[in-house]
C-alpha positions in Angstrom: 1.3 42.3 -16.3 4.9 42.7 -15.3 4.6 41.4 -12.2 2.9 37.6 -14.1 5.7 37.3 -16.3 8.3 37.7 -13.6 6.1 35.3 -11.4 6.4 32.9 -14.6 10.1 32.1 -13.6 9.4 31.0 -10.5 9.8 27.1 -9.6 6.1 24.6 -10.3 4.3 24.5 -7.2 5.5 21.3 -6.7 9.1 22.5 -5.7 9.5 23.4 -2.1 9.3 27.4 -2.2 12.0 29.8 -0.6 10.9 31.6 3.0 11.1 35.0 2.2 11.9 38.4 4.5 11.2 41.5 2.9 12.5 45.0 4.7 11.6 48.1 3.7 12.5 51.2 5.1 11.1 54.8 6.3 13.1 56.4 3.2 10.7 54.4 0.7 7.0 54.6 1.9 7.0 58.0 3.0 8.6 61.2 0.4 10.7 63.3 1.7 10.2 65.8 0.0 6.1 66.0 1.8 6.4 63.3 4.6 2.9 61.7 3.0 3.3 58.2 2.4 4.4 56.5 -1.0 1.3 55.0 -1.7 2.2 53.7 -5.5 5.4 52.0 -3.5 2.9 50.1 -0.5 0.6 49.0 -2.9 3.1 47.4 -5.2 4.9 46.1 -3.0 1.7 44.7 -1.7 0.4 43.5 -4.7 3.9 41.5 -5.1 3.9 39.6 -1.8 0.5 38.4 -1.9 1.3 37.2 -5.2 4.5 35.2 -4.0 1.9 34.3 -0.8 -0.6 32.8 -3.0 2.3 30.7 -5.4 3.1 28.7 -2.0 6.3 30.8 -0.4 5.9 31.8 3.1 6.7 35.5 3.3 7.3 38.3 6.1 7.2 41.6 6.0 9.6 44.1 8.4 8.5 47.5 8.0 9.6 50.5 9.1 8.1 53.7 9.3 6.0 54.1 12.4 8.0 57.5 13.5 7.3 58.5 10.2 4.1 58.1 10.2 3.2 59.2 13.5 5.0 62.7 12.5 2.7 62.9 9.6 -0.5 62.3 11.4 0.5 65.5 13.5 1.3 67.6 10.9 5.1 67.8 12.5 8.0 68.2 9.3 11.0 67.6 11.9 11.8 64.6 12.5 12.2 64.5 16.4 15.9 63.5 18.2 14.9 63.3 22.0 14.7 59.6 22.5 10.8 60.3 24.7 9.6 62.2 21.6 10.4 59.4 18.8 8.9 56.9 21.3 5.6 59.1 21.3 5.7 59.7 17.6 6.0 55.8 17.3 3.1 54.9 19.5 1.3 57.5 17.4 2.3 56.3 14.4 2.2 52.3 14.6 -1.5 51.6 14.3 -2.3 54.0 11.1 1.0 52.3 9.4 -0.8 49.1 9.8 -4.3 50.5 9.0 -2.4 50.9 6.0 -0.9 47.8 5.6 -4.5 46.1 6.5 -6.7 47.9 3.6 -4.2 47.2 1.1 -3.7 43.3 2.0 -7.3 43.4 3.0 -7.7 44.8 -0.8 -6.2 41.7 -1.8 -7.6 39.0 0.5 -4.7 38.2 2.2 -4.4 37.6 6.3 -1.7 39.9 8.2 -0.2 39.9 11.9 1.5 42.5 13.5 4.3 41.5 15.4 6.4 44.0 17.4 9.5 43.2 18.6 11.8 43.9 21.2 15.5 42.9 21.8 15.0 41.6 25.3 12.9 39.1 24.0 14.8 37.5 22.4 17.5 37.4 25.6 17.5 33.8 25.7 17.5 30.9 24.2 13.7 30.3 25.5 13.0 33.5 24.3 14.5 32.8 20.8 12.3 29.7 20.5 9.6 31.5 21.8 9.3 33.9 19.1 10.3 31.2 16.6 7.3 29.3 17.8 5.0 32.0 17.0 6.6 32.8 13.7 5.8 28.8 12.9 2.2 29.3 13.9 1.6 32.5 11.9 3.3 31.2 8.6 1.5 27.7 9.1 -2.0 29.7 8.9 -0.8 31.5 5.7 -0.2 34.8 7.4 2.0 37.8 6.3 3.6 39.0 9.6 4.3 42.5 9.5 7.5 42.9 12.2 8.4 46.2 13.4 10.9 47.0 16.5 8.9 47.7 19.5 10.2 51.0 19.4 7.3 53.2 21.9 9.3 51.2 24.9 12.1 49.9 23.9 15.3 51.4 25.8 18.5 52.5 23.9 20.8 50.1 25.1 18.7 47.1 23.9 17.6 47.8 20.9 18.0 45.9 17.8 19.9 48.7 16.3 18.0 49.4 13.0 15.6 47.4 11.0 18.5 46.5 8.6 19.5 44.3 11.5 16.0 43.4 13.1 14.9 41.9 9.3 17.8 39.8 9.3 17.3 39.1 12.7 14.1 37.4 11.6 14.9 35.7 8.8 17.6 34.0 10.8 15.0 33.2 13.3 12.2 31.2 10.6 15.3 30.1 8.9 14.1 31.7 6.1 16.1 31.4 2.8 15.6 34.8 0.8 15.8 38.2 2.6 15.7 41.4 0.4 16.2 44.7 1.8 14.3 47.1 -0.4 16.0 50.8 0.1 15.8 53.9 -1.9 19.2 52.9 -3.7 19.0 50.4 -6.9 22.5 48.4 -5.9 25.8 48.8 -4.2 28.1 50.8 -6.3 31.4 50.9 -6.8 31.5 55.0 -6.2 28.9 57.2 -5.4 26.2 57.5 -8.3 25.0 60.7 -7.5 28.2 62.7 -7.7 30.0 62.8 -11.3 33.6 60.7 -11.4 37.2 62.3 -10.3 39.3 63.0 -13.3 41.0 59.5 -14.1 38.3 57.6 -12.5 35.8 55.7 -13.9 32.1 56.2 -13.7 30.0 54.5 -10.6 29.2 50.9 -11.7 26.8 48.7 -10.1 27.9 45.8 -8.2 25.7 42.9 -9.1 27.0 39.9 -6.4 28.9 40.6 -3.8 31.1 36.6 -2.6 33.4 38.4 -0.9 31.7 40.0 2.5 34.3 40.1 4.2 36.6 42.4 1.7 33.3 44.7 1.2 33.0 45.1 4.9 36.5 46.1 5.1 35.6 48.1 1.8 33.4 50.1 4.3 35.3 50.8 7.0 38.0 51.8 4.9 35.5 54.5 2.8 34.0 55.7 6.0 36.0 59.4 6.0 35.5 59.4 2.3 31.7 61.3 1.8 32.5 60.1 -2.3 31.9 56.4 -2.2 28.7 54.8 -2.1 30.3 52.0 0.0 30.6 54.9 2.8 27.2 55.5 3.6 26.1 54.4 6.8 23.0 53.1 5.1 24.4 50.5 2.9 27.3 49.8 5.8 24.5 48.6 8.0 22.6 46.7 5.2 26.0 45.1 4.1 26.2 44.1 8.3 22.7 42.7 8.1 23.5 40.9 4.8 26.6 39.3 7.2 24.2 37.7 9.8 21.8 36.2 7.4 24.7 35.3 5.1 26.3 33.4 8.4 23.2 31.8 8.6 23.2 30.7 4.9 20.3 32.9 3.7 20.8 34.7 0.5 20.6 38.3 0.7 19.4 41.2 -2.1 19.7 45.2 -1.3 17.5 46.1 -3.9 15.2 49.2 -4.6 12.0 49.7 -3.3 10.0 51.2 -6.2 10.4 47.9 -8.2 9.6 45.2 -5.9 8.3 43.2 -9.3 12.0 42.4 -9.2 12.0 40.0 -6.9 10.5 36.5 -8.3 13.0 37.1 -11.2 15.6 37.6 -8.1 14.2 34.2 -6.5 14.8 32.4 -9.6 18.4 34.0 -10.0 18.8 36.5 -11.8 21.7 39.7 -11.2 20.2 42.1 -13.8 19.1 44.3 -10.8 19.9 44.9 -7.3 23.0 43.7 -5.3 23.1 39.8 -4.3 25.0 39.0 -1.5 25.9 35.4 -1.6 25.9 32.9 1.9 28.9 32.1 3.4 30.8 29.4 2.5 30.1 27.2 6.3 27.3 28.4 7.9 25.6 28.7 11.4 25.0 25.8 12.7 21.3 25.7 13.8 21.3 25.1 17.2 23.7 28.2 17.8 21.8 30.9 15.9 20.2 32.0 18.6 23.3 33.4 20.0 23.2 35.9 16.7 19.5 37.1 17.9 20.8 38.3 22.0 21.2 42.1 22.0 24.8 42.9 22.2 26.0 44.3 24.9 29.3 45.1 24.1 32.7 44.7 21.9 35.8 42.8 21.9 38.7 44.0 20.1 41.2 41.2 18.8 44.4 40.6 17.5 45.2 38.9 14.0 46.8 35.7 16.2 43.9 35.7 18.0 41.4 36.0 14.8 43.1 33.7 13.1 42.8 31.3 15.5 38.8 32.1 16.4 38.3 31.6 12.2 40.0 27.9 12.7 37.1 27.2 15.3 39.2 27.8 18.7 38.0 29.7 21.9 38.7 33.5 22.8 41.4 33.7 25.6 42.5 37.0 27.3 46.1 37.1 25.8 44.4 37.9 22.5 42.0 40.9 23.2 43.6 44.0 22.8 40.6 46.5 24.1 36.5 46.0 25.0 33.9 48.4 25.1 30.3 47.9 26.3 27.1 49.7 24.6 25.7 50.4 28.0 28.4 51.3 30.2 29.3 47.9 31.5 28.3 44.4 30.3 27.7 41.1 32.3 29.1 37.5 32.8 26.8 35.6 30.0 26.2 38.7 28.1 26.2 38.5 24.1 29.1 40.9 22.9 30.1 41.2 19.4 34.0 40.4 18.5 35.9 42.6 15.5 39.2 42.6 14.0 41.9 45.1 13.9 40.2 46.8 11.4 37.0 47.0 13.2 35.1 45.0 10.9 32.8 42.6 13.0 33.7 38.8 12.7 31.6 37.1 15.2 29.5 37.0 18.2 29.7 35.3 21.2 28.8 34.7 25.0 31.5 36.4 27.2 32.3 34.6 30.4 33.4 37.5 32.6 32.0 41.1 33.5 33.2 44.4 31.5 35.0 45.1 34.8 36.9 41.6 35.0 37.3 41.4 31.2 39.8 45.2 31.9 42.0 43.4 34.5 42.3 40.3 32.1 42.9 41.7 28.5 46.3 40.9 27.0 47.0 38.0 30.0 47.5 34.7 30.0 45.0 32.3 31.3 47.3 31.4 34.0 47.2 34.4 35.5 43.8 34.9 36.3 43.5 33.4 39.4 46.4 36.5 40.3 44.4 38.9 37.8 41.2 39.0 39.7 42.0 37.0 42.6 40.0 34.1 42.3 40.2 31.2 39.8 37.6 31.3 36.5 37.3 30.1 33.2 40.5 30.0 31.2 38.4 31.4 27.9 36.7 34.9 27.7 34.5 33.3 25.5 34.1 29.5 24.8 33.9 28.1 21.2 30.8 26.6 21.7 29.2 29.8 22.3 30.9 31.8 19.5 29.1 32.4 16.2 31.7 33.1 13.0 29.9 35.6 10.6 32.8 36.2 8.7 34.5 32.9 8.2 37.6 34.6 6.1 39.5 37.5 6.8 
């Protein structure tokens, strides 16, 4: 009954509905206390979507939990470490988490797909379209995707990170216009909930809508050696990342919990009682460069307020600004996607590089005139060009 009256504030049919990407996470279908799965969570959650489905919006679901799940079936109560083991435990636990999935949409006569996906498949642009295409097809038949990362082969050094990232990922790719990531927190906080206040501090308050990314990302980085803040958590610090793609993209963003997904039409139709709202940014992706946001990084560019400054006023990325790199993998490549932060180390775009890990050492803090001397034979001025740089965080 809950669930109709929310649904009640939703836009007439008529309207052109939002696209919606919903993630939710291991920590909320499975209890941690027994590792058996939340079943009263799946099936509202569910119950929800196909009710959004059958209103008109086109939805997708990215779901965690294979590992999980795959632990459960084999009775094991440690979750494994070893890279070949939480591959095994995935292929183990994929198809029952979408047995799942399939009875309780199934319940509710409503069409799913699984689609697992991996980072280098999305390694170029044809790639990118690729998978958009398919996305198209799927939504066009009235299908719930079910997206997972590919995790039973996919290598650590092109992975999509976590499936904070991967759901934003997605909703960037079907240029969706809602994504909520349902976690086993309510909100962002402005201290940690769970722990009572310091003397002279207020108690933890929840932060409603968040305009600012870019100070709440800095916000993070800043809490990270401080265990007392809820901004500190590497759970929310990767869901606020996520929430700095999609923004950059101009999709709105919720972190929400997961045990009241009813929430979310009254979410859709504006409403800050619950949950965290992450506004877009103020310029957005331009469409034909978003696939530059989907490549798997493969490394990091450190650079200098001059140099951000300038990359936030729409310029190219030239050696003299860079103060350090590193690469995820050891090295990266000439046309690999690398992500580029500030002096803080908050990220602020991503980009195409133009030279090698290697040549990028010999040419950091140079100008472009001396390259040709640098590495001994002439190249592009830019380390990256501006048309192949991506802002997510258009203000410093």
């Amino acid at each position: 009954e809950m669930a109709r009256e929310e649904m009640a504030q939703l836009p007439s049919s008529g309207q052109q509905l939002p696209t919606i990407v919903v993630k939710v996470g291991t920590s909320s279908i499975l209890r941690g206390e027994t590792g058996t799965l939340a079943l009263s969570t799946l099936a509202s959650l569910v119950e929800t979507l196909c009710n959004l489905r059958a209103l008109g919006h086109s939805v997708v679901l990215v779901s965690s939990g294979a590992v999980g799940v795959g632990c459960q079936r084999l009775g094991v109560k440690t979750r494994p470490t070893s890279l070949a083991e939480l591959q095994a435990y995935a292929a183990i636990g994929q198809p029952h988490l979408m047995r799942y999935y399939d009875e309780l949409f199934s319940a509710l006569g409503q069409p799913i797909a699984q689609v697992l996906l991996s980072a280098d498949a999305l390694d170029s642009r044809s790639g990118y379209e690729n998978a958009q295409a398919t996305f198209r097809e799927l939504l066009r038949f009235g299908v719930i995707p079910v997206v997972n990362e590919n995790d039973s082969v996919a290598v650590s050094e092109l992975r999509f990170g976590d499936n904070d990232a991967l759901s934003a990922l997605v909703a960037v790719l079907i240029n969706a216009d809602n994504l909520f990531l349902c976690t086993d927190v309510d909100a962002l906080y402005t201290a940690n909930p769970n722990s009572p206040p310091s003397p002279g501090k207020e108690p933890a308050k929840p932060i409603r809508e968040v305009a600012d990314l870019a100070a709440a990302l800095h916000a993070v980085e800043a809490a990270k050696s401080n265990s007392g803040t809820q901004w500190g958590t590497g759970g929310i610090a990767t869901k606020l990342r996520a929430a700095q793609l999609a923004s950059a993209a101009g999709i709105t963003t919720v972190i929400m919990g997961a045990a009241q997904p009813h929430h979310i039409p009254a979410l859709l139709a504006g409403s800050r009682e619950v949950g965290t709202t992450v506004l877009p940014a103020p310029r957005t992706v331009r469409s034909h460069k978003r696939w530059i946001m989907a490549l798997p990084v493969r490394g990091e560019l450190r650079v200098d307020t001059g140099a951000a400054r300038a990359l936030r006023a729409g310029a190219s990325l030239f050696p003299a600004g860079v103060l350090a790199h590193e690469s995820t993998s050891g090295v990266f490549c000439e046309r690999d996607a690398v992500r580029i932060v500030d002096e803080s180390g908050v990220e602020m775009a991503r980009a195409i590089v133009n030279y090698s890990s290697e040549q990028a050492a010999r040419l950091l803090g140079w100008k472009s005139a001396d390259i040709t001397e640098r590495l001994g034979y002439p190249g592009p001025e830019e380390l990256c060009h501006r048309r192949n740089i991506v802002l997510l965080s258009p203000e410093p």
